[in-house]
C-alpha positions in Angstrom: 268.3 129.1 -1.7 270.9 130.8 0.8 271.1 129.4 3.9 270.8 131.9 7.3 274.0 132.6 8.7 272.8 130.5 12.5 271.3 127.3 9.8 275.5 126.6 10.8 276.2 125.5 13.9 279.5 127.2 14.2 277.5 130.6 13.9 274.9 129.5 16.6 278.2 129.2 19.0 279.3 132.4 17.8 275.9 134.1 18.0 275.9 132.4 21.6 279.6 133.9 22.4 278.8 137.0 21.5 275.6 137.7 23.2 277.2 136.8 26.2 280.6 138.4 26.0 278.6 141.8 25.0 276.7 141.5 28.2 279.3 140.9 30.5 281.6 143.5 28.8 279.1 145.8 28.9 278.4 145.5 32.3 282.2 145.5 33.6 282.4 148.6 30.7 280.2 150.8 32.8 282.2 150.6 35.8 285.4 151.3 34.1 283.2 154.3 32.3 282.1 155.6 35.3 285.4 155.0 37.8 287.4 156.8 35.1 289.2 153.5 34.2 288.6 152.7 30.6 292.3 151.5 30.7 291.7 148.6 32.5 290.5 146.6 29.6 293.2 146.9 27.4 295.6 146.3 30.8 293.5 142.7 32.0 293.4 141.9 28.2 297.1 141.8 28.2 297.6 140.3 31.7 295.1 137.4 30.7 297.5 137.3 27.3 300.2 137.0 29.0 299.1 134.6 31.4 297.7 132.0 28.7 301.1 132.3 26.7 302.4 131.6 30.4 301.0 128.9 30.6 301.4 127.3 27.1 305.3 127.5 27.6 304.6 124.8 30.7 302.2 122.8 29.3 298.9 123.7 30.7 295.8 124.8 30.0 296.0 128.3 28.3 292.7 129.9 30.2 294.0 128.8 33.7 296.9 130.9 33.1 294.9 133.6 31.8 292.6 133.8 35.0 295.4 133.6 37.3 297.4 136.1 35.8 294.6 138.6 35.3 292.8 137.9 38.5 296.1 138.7 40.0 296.6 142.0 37.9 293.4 143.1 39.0 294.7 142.5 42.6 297.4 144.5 42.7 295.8 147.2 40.8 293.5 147.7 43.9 296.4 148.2 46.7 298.4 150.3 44.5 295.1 152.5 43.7 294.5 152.7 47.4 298.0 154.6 47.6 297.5 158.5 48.2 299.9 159.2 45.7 299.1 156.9 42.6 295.8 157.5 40.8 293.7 154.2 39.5 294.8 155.4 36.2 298.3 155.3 37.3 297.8 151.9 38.8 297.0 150.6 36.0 299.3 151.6 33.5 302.3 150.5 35.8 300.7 147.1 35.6 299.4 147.4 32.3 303.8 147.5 31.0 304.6 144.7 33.2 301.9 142.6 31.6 302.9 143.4 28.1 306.7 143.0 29.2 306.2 139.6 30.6 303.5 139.0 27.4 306.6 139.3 24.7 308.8 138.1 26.6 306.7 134.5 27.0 306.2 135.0 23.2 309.9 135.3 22.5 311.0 132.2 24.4 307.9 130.4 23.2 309.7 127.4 21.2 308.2 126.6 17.3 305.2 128.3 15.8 303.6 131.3 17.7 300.2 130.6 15.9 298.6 129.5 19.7 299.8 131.8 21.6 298.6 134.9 19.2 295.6 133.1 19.1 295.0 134.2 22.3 295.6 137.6 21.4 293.3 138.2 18.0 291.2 135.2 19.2 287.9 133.4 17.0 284.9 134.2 17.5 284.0 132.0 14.6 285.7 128.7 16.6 283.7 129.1 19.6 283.2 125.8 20.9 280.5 125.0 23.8 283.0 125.6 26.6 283.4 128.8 25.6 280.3 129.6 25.1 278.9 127.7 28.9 282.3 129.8 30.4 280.9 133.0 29.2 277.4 132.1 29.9 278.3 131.3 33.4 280.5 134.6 34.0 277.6 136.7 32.7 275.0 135.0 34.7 277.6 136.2 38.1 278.4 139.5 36.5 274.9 140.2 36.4 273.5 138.7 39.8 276.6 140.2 41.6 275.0 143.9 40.0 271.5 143.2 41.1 272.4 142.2 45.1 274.9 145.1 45.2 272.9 147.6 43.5 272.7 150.5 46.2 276.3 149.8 47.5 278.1 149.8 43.5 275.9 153.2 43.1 277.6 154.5 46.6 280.8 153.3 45.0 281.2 154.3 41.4 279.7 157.7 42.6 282.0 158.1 45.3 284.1 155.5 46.8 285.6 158.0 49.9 282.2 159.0 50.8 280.6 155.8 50.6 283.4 154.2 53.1 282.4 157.2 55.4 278.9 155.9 55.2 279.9 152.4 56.5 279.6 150.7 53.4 282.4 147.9 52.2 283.8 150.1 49.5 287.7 148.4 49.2 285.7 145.4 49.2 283.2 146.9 46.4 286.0 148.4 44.7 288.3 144.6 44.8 285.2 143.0 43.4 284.7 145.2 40.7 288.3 144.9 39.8 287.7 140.6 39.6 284.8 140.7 38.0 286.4 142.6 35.0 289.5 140.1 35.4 287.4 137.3 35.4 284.8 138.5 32.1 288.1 139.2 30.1 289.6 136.0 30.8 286.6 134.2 29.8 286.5 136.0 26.5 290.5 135.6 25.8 289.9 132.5 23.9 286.8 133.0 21.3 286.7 136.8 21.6 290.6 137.4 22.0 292.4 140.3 24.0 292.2 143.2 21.5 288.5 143.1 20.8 287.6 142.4 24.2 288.9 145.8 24.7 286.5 147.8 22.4 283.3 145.4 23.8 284.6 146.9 27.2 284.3 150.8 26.6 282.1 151.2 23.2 278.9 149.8 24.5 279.2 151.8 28.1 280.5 154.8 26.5 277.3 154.5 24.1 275.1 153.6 27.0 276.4 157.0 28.9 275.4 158.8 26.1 271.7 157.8 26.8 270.4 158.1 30.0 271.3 159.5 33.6 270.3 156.9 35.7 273.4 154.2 36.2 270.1 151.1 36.9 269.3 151.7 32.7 273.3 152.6 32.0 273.9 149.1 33.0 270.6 147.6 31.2 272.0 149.6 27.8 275.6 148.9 28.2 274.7 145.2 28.0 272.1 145.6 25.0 274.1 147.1 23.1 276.7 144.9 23.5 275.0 142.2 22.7 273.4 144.1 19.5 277.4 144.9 18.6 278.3 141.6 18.2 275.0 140.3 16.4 275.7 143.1 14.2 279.2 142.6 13.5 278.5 138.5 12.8 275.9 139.3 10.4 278.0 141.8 8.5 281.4 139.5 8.6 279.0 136.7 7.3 277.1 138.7 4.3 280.3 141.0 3.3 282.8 138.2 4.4 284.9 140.2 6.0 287.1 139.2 9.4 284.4 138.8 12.1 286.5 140.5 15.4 286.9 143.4 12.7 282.9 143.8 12.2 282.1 143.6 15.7 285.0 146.3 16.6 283.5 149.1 14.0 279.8 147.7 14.6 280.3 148.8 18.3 282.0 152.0 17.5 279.4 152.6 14.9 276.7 152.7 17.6 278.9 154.7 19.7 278.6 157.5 17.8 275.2 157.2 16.8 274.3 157.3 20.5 276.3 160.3 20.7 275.2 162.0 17.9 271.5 161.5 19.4 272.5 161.8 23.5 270.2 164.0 24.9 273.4 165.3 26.7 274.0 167.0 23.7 270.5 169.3 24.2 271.2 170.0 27.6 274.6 172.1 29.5 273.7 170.6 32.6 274.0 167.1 31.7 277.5 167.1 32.7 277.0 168.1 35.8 274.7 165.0 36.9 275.6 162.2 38.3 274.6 158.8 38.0 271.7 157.5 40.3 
């Protein structure tokens, strides 16, 4: 008799990893969805890269490097957004090069085999150990309490940051701690989820949860199921077609992309792009 995939303790972890990783990206996603900054991702992935290989050439502990170095991208993104003349998208693709600059570069000088430090990059879902999986449980459980205390003032924000400063609400500060939150839930994933895939868990399951609804509150409650339900997907079909996990959770997610899109109620109405979140 065949045993279930989660019988293996290994899978539990990743099931664990997962779950938790597609909830935080998912939440982070919307933001980046909604604030026109689905670059960011891809730009902290490779800052949190960079910073882990970083820190391997000194000796220290890969995920500390990571944070610093991400949390720290996600900083200057912020002032140099806040610039009249740079967009965020601008912002972050000037800090997205320097990242993957100093990323090769730390690669390059990196003495012996390279097999840690792109570790980092394609990462293992499949390795998860329990730090992993407590690091991403913890970051989800802020990620998600941070959304539910902030609720009005994130709407006033991803709707319209200018306006909601005019209103007297903390919107730079709104704004900085969206930015860290999204440094922080990428950093947590580098080392089981690794800095390409976190990318795709970032955009697919908000772009699919856009697709679905108007209302940002059941936006974020989607982005996060989905996300979830992406990488439960893509475990069980790299564990029955045994094929590269990070692989099955990357087309999973895009898979229910576009079946969201196909099915968006968007697609029924002309007006739909004219609404706004609320």
């Amino acid at each position: 008799m065949d045993m279930s995939p989660f019988d293996h303790a290994f899978m539990r972890h990743a099931l664990l990893a997962g779950v938790f990783a597609g909830i935080s990206c998912g939440l982070v996603g919307v933001f980046a969805v909604l604030m026109r900054l689905t670059f960011i991702g891809v730009c902290l992935a490779h800052a949190a890269f960079a910073g882990g290989l970083a820190a391997l050439l000194f000796g220290l502990d890969p995920l500390l490097g990571a944070l610093v170095l991400s949390v720290g991208a996600a900083a200057v993104i912020g002032p140099l957004a806040d610039k009249g003349e740079v967009s965020p998208d601008t912002a972050v693709g000037v800090v997205f090069t320097a990242m993957l600059g100093v990323a090769i570069l730390c690669l390059g000088i990196m003495p012996g085999p390279k097999s840690a430090g792109l570790n980092l990059l394609w990462g293992s879902i499949l390795t998860a150990s329990k730090r992993d999986v407590w690091l991403l449980g913890g970051v989800s459980f802020v990620v998600v309490g941070g959304i539910i205390l902030f609720y009005k003032e994130i709407l006033a924000v991803t709707c319209h940051r200018h306006v909601a400063a005019l209103a007297g609400i903390p919107a730079t500060a709104i704004f900085y701690a969206i930015l860290f939150a999204t440094g922080m839930t990428v950093t947590a994933c580098l080392p089981s989820v690794g800095g390409l895939l976190v990318y795709s868990l970032i955009i697919n399951p908000a772009a699919a949860a856009y697709q679905l609804t108007y209302r940002l509150s059941w936006m974020f409650v989607f982005a996060a199921a989905l996300g979830a339900v992406s990488c439960t997907m893509g475990l069980f079909l790299a564990w029955y077609a045994d094929v590269p996990a990070g692989a099955a959770i990357v087309v999973s997610s895009s898979l229910i992309f576009l079946v969201c899109s196909f099915f968006s109620p968007k697609n029924r109405s002309q007006s739909g792009k004219a609404h706004a979140p609320r």
